[in-house]
Structure formats: structure tokens, C-alpha cells
ZAVO-999226 format. One record per residue (C-alpha): residue in one letter; x, y, z. Coordinates in steps of 0.5 Angstrom, whole numbers, padded with zeros to 4 digits, always signed. Layout:
! residues N
AXYZ/...
END
This chain:
! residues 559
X+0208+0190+0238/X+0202+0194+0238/X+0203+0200+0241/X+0196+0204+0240/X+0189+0202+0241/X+0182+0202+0237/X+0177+0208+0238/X+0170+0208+0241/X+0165+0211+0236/X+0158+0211+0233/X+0156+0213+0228/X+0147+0214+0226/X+0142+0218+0222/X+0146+0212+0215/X+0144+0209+0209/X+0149+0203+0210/X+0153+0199+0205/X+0154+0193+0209/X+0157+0189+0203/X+0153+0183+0206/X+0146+0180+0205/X+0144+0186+0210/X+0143+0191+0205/X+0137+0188+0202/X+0135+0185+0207/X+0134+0190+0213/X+0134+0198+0211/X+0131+0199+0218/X+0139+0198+0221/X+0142+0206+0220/X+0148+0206+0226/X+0154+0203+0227/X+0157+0202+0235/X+0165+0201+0235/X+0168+0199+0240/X+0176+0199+0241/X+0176+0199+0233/X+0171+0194+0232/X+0164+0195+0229/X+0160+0192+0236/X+0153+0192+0233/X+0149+0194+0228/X+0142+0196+0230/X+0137+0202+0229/X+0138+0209+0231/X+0135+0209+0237/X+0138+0203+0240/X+0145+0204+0238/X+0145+0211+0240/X+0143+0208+0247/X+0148+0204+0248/X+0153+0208+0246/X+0151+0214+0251/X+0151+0208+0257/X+0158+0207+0256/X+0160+0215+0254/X+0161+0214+0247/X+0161+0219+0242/X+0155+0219+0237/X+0155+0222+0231/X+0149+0224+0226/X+0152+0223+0218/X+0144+0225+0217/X+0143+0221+0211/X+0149+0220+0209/X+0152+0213+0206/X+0157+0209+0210/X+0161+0204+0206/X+0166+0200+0209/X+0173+0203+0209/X+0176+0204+0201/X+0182+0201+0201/X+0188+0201+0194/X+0189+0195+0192/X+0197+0198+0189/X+0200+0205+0191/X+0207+0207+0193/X+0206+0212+0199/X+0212+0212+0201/X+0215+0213+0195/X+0211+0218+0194/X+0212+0222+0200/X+0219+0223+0196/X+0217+0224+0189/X+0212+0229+0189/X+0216+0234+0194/X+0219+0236+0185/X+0214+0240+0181/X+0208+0237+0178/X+0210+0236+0170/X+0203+0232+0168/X+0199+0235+0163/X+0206+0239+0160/X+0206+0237+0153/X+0211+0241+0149/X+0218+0242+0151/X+0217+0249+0152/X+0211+0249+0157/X+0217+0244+0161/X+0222+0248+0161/X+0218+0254+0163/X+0216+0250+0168/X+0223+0248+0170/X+0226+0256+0169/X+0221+0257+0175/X+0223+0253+0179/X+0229+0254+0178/X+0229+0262+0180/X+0225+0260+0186/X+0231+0255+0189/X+0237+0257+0193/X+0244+0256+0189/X+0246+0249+0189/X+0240+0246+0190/X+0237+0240+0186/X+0232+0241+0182/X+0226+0234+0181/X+0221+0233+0178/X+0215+0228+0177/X+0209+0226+0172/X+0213+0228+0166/X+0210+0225+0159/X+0214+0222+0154/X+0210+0225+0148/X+0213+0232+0149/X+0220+0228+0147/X+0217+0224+0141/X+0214+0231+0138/X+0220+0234+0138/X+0223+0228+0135/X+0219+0228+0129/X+0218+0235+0129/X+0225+0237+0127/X+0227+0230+0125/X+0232+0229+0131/X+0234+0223+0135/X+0228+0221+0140/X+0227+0219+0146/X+0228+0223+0153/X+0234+0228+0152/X+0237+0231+0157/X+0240+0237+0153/X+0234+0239+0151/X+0232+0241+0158/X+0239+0244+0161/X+0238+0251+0159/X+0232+0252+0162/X+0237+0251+0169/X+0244+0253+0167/X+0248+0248+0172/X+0243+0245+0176/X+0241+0239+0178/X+0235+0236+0174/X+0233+0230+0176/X+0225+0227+0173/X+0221+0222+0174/X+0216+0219+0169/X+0209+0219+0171/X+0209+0212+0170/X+0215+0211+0175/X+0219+0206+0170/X+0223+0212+0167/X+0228+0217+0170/X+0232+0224+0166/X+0237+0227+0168/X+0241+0233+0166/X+0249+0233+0165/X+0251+0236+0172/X+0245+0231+0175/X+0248+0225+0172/X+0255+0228+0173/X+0253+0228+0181/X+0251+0221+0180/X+0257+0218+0177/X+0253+0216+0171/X+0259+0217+0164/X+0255+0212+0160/X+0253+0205+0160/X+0253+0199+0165/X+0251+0192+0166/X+0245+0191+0171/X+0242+0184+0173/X+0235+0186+0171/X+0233+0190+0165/X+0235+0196+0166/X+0239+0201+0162/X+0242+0208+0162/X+0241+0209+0154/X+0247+0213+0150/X+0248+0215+0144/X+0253+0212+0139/X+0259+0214+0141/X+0257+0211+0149/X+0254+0218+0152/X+0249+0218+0156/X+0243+0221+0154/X+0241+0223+0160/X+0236+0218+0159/X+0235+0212+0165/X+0231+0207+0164/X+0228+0202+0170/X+0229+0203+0178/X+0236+0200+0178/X+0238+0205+0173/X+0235+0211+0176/X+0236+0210+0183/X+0243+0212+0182/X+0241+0218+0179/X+0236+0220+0185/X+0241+0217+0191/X+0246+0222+0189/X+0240+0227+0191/X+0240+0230+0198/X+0236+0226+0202/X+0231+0228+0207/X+0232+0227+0215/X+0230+0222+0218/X+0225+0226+0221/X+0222+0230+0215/X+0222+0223+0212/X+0217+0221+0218/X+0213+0227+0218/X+0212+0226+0210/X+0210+0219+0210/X+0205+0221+0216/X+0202+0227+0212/X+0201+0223+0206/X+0196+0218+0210/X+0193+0224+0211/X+0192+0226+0204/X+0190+0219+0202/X+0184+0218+0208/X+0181+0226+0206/X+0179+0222+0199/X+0176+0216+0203/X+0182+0211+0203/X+0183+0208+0210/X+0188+0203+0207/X+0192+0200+0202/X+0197+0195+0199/X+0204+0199+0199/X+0209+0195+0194/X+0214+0198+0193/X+0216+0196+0201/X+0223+0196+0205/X+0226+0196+0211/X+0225+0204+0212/X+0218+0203+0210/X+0217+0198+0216/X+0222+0203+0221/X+0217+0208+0219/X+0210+0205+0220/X+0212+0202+0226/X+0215+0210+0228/X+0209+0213+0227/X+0204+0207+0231/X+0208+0209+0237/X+0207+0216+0236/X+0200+0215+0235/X+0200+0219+0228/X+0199+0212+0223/X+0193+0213+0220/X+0192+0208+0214/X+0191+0201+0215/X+0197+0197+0211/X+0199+0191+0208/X+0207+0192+0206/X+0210+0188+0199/X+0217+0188+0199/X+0220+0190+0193/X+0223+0184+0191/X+0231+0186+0186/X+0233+0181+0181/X+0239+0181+0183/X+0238+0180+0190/X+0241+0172+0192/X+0238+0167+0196/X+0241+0170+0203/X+0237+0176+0201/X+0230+0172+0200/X+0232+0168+0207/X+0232+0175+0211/X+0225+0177+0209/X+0222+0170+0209/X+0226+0171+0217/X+0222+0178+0218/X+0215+0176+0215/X+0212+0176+0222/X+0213+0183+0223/X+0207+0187+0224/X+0203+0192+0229/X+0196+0194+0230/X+0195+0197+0223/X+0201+0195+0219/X+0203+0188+0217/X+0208+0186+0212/X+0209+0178+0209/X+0208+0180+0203/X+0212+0180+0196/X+0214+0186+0190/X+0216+0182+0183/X+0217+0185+0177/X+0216+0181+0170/X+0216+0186+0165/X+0216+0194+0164/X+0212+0198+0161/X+0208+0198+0155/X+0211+0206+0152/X+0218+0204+0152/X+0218+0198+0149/X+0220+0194+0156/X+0213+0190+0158/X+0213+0183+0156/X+0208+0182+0149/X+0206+0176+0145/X+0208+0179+0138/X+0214+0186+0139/X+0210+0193+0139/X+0211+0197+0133/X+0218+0199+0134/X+0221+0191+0134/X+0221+0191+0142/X+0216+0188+0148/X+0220+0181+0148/X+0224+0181+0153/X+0223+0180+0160/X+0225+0183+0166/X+0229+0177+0169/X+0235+0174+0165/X+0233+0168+0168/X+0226+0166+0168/X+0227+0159+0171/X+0230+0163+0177/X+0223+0168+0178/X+0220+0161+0179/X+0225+0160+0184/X+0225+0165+0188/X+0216+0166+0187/X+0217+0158+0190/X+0222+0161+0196/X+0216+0166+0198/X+0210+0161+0196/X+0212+0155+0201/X+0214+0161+0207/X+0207+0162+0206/X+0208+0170+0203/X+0202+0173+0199/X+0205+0175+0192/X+0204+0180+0188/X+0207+0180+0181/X+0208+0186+0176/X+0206+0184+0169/X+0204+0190+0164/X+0204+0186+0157/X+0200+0180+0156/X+0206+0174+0155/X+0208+0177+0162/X+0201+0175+0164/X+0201+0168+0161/X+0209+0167+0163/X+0207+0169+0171/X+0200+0165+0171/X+0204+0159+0168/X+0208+0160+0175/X+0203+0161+0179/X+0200+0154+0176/X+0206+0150+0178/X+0205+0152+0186/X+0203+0147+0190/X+0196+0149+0194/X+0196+0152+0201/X+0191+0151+0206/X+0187+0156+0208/X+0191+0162+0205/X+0189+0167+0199/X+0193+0166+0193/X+0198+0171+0188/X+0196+0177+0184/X+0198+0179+0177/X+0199+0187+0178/X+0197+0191+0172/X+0195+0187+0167/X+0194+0192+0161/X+0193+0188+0155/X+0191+0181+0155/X+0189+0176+0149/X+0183+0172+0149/X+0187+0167+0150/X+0190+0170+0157/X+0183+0171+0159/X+0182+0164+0158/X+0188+0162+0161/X+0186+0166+0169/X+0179+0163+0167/X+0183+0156+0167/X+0187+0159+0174/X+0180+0161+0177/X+0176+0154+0176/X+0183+0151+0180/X+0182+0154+0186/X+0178+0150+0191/X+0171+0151+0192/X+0169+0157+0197/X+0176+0159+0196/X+0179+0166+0194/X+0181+0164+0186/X+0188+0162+0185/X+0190+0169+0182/X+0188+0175+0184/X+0188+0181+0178/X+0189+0188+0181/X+0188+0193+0175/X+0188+0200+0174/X+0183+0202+0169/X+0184+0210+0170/X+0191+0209+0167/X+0186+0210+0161/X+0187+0217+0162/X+0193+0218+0157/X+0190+0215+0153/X+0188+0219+0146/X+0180+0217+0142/X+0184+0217+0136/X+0190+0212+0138/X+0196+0217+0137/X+0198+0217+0144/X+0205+0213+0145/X+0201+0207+0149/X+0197+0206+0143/X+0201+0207+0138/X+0206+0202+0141/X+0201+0197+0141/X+0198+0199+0134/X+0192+0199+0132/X+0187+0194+0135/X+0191+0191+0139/X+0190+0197+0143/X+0182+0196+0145/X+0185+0189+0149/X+0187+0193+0154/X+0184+0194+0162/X+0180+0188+0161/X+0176+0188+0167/X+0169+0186+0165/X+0172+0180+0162/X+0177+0179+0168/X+0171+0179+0174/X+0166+0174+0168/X+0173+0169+0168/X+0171+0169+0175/X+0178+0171+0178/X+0177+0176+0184/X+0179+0184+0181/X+0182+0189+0186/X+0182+0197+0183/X+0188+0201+0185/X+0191+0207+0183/X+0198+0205+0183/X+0199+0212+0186/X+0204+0216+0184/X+0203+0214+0177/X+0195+0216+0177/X+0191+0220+0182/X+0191+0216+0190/X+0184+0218+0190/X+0179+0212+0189/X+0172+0215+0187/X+0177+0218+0180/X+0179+0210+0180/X+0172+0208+0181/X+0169+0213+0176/X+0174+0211+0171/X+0172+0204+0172/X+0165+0205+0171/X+0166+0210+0165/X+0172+0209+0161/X+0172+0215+0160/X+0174+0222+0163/X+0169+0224+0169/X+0165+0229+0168/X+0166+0231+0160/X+0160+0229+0156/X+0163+0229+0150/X+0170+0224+0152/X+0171+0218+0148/X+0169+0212+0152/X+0176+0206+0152/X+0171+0199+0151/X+0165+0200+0153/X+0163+0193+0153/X+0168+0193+0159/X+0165+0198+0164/X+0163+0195+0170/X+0157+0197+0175/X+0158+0202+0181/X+0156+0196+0185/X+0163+0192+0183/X+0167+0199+0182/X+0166+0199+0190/X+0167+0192+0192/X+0173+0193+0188/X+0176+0197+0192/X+0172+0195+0200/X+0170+0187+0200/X+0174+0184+0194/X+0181+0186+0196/X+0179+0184+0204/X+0178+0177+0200/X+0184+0177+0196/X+0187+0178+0202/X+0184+0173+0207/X+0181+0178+0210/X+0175+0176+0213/X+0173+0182+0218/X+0174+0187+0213/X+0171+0190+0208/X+0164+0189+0211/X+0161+0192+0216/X+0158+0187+0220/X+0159+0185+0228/X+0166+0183+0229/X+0169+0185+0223/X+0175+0192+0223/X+0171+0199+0224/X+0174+0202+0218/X+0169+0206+0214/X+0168+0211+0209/X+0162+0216+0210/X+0160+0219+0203/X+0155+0225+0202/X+0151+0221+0196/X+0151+0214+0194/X+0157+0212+0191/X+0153+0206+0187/X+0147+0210+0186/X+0151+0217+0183/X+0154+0216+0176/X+0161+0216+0174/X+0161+0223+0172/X+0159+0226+0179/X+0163+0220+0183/X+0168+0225+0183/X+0165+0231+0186/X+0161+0226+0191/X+0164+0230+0198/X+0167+0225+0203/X+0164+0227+0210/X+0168+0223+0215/X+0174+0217+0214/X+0174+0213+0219/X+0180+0207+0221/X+0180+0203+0226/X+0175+0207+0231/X+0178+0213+0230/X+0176+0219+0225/X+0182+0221+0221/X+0178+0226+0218/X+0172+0230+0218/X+0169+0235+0211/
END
């Protein structure tokens, strides 16, 4: 049900990135008219302001600032978010003393019997430990609980694939050692059958976080609503969410109605391995539900893991033996379930880190029979890839019927690059190994294979802030900082491509044909940026302010 309305607006005095044959060939048109959230017109200053004050319009001047279509993330989890990094930030803390100070701190700051949660923890502080005193590996609860004697502590990894608890977390939780799940995951223990505190894959650390106390129902809202808010101060007016639930949709419907939803999105439904054919029919049965600025219809699998614990899906196993596993114990029944999804007419959105899980989802996806007039699937991720993957999603893109969207779509995310090291010594690297490492983030390759690239941030994993994400995929190297090493640089792309990458080419992903333009007709989401986001290099994109973020007509925020 839609239950708000599109605002009136136009804006004039703009340099417009129309992300349509208009920009080269018409520089005299500088003003959007937007009424009842749709662009009206294109036209002169003169003219679009006239028109506006006919039908009392509020006209805003941006004074030679560019206006782009609204920046929408192509992967991110802002609900999850909401509820994630209300812990303390551990990014950035590379030894276990800095984390347990940070711990300690937090620890005299919360009341008795409170838990205390954690985010953007690093594996790397438990590897130089492990090697610095010849100690067993991996992450260790006890390493941590002195920091906060008796409490709860209960952190996440920044890569959203590993959780730690502490003894009294894990005894809250009821986790005394291990246990069998339908997917991949695991809670490790040592030897003699104790945990470690270690959990490995959300099945695993939901028990953990589930034993937590939850937010109101309220706060919750109210949370979710604040965190839109974050997102539109850095240009986003949008995003794919995928790790969507009912609540998700409970919530966005929620705050519709109350007025307060600012972000424009589409919701993926985490689809569990152990979920039964009953399950899939119930979504299928709900696939319609939508309002004004929300929809669902789409799906979340996982194929594999991730690289650092050894649980993404590689052709040959990674330098510790692991990576040949996949996420499903039956991959035959993956297929089935992507067919289910496929034939109901849903978009799906496979996560495949390692390259065999690339391949193996592609295989899939080849299988599927073709739909008319509906976009294809995304491979989410797609960390490495041989050269005979990128020849696999070139074959994928040339079945695709002429003048159609690709039969897949690659959404990657080049600034998880950041943990990277130029020497190969971080955990991803040394994973992979040697060489094998400068496969990753291929996304030069991806766009001349002809498959249609959408950037990301897969939030909160990595900064939501899309001019960071653009700046890494033009860079591939720290913004700002002359002297970084540069990942790959064959694979950089241009500033025209980072943007399309996050406005026109996710719109087509989508099927989407009134978004990611600015054109007559099409959705009035736009971006305003105080500088050119393609004229100004990578290392000043991130500092480029954002003067007005604009979703469906209405100004959801001003710098």
C-alpha cells in the first residue's frame, strides 16, 4: 500500500549528469522540475524556474554544483547494521592489548549485567599472537575475558562471517560445545570438545547474539530510521538490503506510514540452507509485497564463505589445506531452490567470494531457463577469479539476448581492498598465497566480459559511504595518501564508470528503466555534489561535500 506521496522540487544553477545522451549534447539544460517525486522536466534555469513558481514550487539554486542521479548501493545490510554497530568499533586494533583496553573501557563505562558487543574486529591480532608465542590459533575467547571480568562479550568480525564470545556469553547463549548445522558453520572447539568461543558463519553466531538482550520494538524502528539517515548524508538514496526478513519488511512498511523512510529499496530475503520447500513457497506467496520506496521480490544465498577463515569455495585449497568446501552440503539442492525462486519470477543474489564458487553459481544460473522481460541474477562478491572465470561471465553475457541486461550481474566491492597489505602479509593474502592474491577484484575485466558491474559497499563490513567506494574503484589504493601501494592497476576504472556503477547500471541490473537517469518520467532521486564526482580524482572524491540528497522529490538531507 502506498501510503505517502512524492515531493514537489526544482532545483537550477547545475551542472547535470543525466546518464543519457543529454550530457554531451545539451549543456545549456541546468535545472530539474520534480513533481509528485518524478523528474517533470529538464530545461533552462529561466524556463524551469518559471514553471515552478506557477505551481509554488520550492526552487532551489545549488550554484554550479553537479547533480547526478541518486548513488544507490548495490549490497549492504542496513538493518543489520542498525543493530551491529550500536557495540564499540574495534577497526583499526591490531594487537591484543589495544583490544582489550578498548574492551576494559567499555567495560567501566556499562551498568552491572550489561552485555557488552563489539564490531569490525580483525583476525590478524589473534594470528600475531598465535605466532608470537607459539600458542594455538585462531580467535580465543580467553584471550579477551580479563579485559571484562564476568561480563558478556559478544564480537563480531568485520567481515560479518565470525563472531567471538566470551565464557559467560557463550554460557548465556547455551553453547558448551559443538553441534551439527545444516550449513556450513561451526562453533570450533578445542580438543577436548570446548569451545573456544570461536563461531564460525551466522547460523553458528546467531545463537550467541540471540541470547543478548534485544532492542524495543520501537528503538528498533527508530534505529533503522536513523540509519537511512546516515546513509542519504553521504549521497546514497538507495540500496539493495540482503539480508532481509520479515521484520525488515515490518519495519519499512512502519516507517512509510509514519512519514520517516527515506532511502529507496529493494529487499533480499536471506534465504538459510536449512530452510524447506514450505519456507520457500511462503516467500514466493509474499514476493509482491511493496509501498512507495520499498519492494521485496528478491532472494539472498550463500555459496561459500569467506576467504580469511578458509570457507570461500576455491578451485585449488588456500595455503592452510581449506576452500573446498561449499556452503551447501547438497549442491543439487542449491539448484533447486535458485529454479524455485527463478521460475516465480524473483531476482537473485548469489554470495560467491572464492572463484569455484563463481564458476559452480554461473553453472546454475546457465541452466535456468530464460524470462522475458525481467533482468537476470547477481554473483555477489566475486573476490577472485581465474581467467577462466572471466571467460565463463564473458560466455554468460553473450547468452543474453540482444538489448537485454546480461544473464548476470557482478556486484562487487573493490574497497574491501583496504585490508589488504602491499606486501602480501594480511590474512587474505596469505590465504590465497602468492600470485594468486592479484586475482582479486577484477573488475576492469568484469565490465570488458560484458557483464553489467554494480559497486557496493557491503555495509557494515566496509564504509556505506559510496564516494570512499568509487574512490577505491578508480584508485585501488588508500584515498588520499600519495604514497599507497596500488592493488592491480590494470583494473581501475574510470570516474565515469565508478559512477554509473553506482546510479544507471544497477537501475539496469534491476530492470529499472526510470532510475538511474535523470530524464522526463524517471524517479527524482538525485545526488547533488559540491565538485564533479568524475572530473575530481580518487584521492579528493572523498572529501567532495554533498550538498543535497534528494529521494523521491523530497530533501532528506541538506550540507
Amino acid at each position: 500500500m502506498h501510503t505517502t506521496t512524492g515531493g514537489d522540487l526544482a532545483v537550477i544553477g547545475a551542472r547535470l549528469r543525466t546518464n543519457t545522451d543529454r550530457d554531451a549534447a545539451d549543456t545549456a539544460v541546468t535545472a530539474v522540475l520534480i513533481r509528485d517525486g518524478r523528474i517533470a522536466a529538464l530545461g533552462d534555469d529561466d524556463t524551469i524556474r518559471a514553471a515552478a513558481e506557477e505551481h509554488g514550487i520550492e526552487v532551489r539554486d545549488v550554484a554550479g554544483a553537479t547533480v547526478t542521479p541518486g548513488l544507490f548501493d548495490g549490497h549492504t545490510h542496513p538493518h543489520w547494521a542498525a543493530e551491529v554497530t550500536a557495540g564499540i568499533d574495534l577497526g583499526g586494533l591490531g594487537t591484543l592489548d589495544e583490544l582489550r583496553a578498548a574492551i576494559a573501557a567499555e567495560h567501566e563505562r556499562l551498568p552491572e549485567g550489561a552485555w557488552l558487543r563489539g564490531w569490525n574486529l580483525e583476525y590478524e591480532p589473534f594470528e600475531h599472537a598465535a605466532h608470537d608465542t607459539g600458542g594455538p590459533g585462531g580467535l580465543r575467547g580467553a584471550l579477551l575475558e580479563d579485559a571484562a571480568p564476568g561480563r558478556p562479550v559478544a564480537l563480531i568480525c568485520y567481515d560479518l562471517h565470525t563472531a567471538l564470545g566470551t565464557a559467560p556469553a557463550l554460557a548465556a547463549a547455551g553453547i558448551t560445545g559443538a553441534r551439527d548445522f545444516d550449513d556450513a558453520s561451526e562453533i570450533v572447539v578445542d580438543a577436548d570438545g570446548t569451545p573456544t568461543g570461536e563461531l564460525r558463519e551466522p547460523t553458528a553466531y546467531n545463537l550467541l547474539f540471540a541470547a543478548a538482550p534485544q532492542a524495543s520494538p520501537d528503538a528498533e524502528r527508530d534505529a533503522l530510521r536513523d540509519m537511512f539517515r546516515r546513509l542519504a548524508a553521504t549521497g546514497l538514496t538507495g540500496g539493495a538490503i540482503m539480508d532481509g526478513k520479515e521484520r525488515t519488511v515490518e519495519l519499512l512498511g512502519e516507517l512509510e506510514a509514519r512519514g520517516e523512510l527515506d532511502h529507496r529499496v529493494t529487499v533480499h530475503h536471506w534465504h538459510a540452507v536449512g530452510d524447506t520447500d514450505d519456507d520457500v513457497a511462503r516467500v514466493i506467496a509474499a514476493k509482491d509485497r511493496r509501498g512507495r520506496l520499498w519492494q521485496t521480490g528478491a532472494i539472498k544465498l550463500f555459496s561459500d564463505g569467506v576467504i580469511d577463515t578458509g570457507t570461500a569455495w576455491l578451485h585449488t585449497p588456500d595455503s592452510c589445506g581449506d576452500g573446498r568446501s561449499a556452503f551447501w552440503p547438497s549442491w543439487e539442492r542449491f539448484a533447486e531452490v535458485v529454479r524455485a525462486y527463478h521460475d516465480a519470477g524473483m531476482l537473485i543474489a548469489t554470495h560467491a567470494v572464492g572463484d569455484y564458487a563463481v564458476s559452480r553459481v554461473l553453472d546454475v544460473y546457465a541452466s535456468l531457463p530464460a524470462r522475458a522481460s525481467l533482468p537476470f541474477h547477481s554473483i555477489e562478491h566475486l573476490e577472485v577469479l581465474s581467467d577462466a572465470d572471466v571467460e565463463q561471465l564473458r560466455d554468460c553475457a553473450a547468452s543474453g539476448d540482444a538489448g537485454t541486461v546480461a544473464r548476470v550481474t557482478a556486484s562487487m566491492q573493490p574497497l574491501h581492498m583496504q585490508w589488504r597489505a602491499a606486501d602480501h602479509s594480511d590474512g587474505w593474502a596469505a590465504r590465497l598465497g602468492e600470485g594468486r592474491d592479484e586475482t582479486g577484484y577484477r573488475v576492469r575485466d568484469v565490465i570488458e566480459a560484458g557483464v553489467t558491474l554494480v559497486l557496493g559497499s557491503d555495509w557494515p563490513v566496509a564504509q556505506y559511504d559510496p564516494r570512499i567506494g568509487m574512490a577505491w574503484a578508480r584508485g585501488r589504493h588508500t584515498p588520499g595518501d600519495a604514497s599507497a601501494h596500488v592493488f592491480e592497476p590494470s583494473q581501475r576504472l574510470s570516474g565515469e564508470e565508478a559512477l554509473l556503477a553506482y546510479t544507471l547500471w544497477p537501475a539496469r541490473a534491476r530492470g529499472h528503466a526510470d532510475r538511474g537517469v535523470l530524464a522526463e518520467g524517471a524517479v527524482a532521486d538525485l545526488t547533488v555534489w559540491g565538485a564533479d564526482p568524475v572530473a575530481v580524482s580518487p584521492d579528493e572524491l572523498p572529501e567532495v561535500p554533498i550538498r543535497l540528497t534528494v529521494v523521491d522529490g523530497r530533501v532528506v538531507f541538506e550540507g
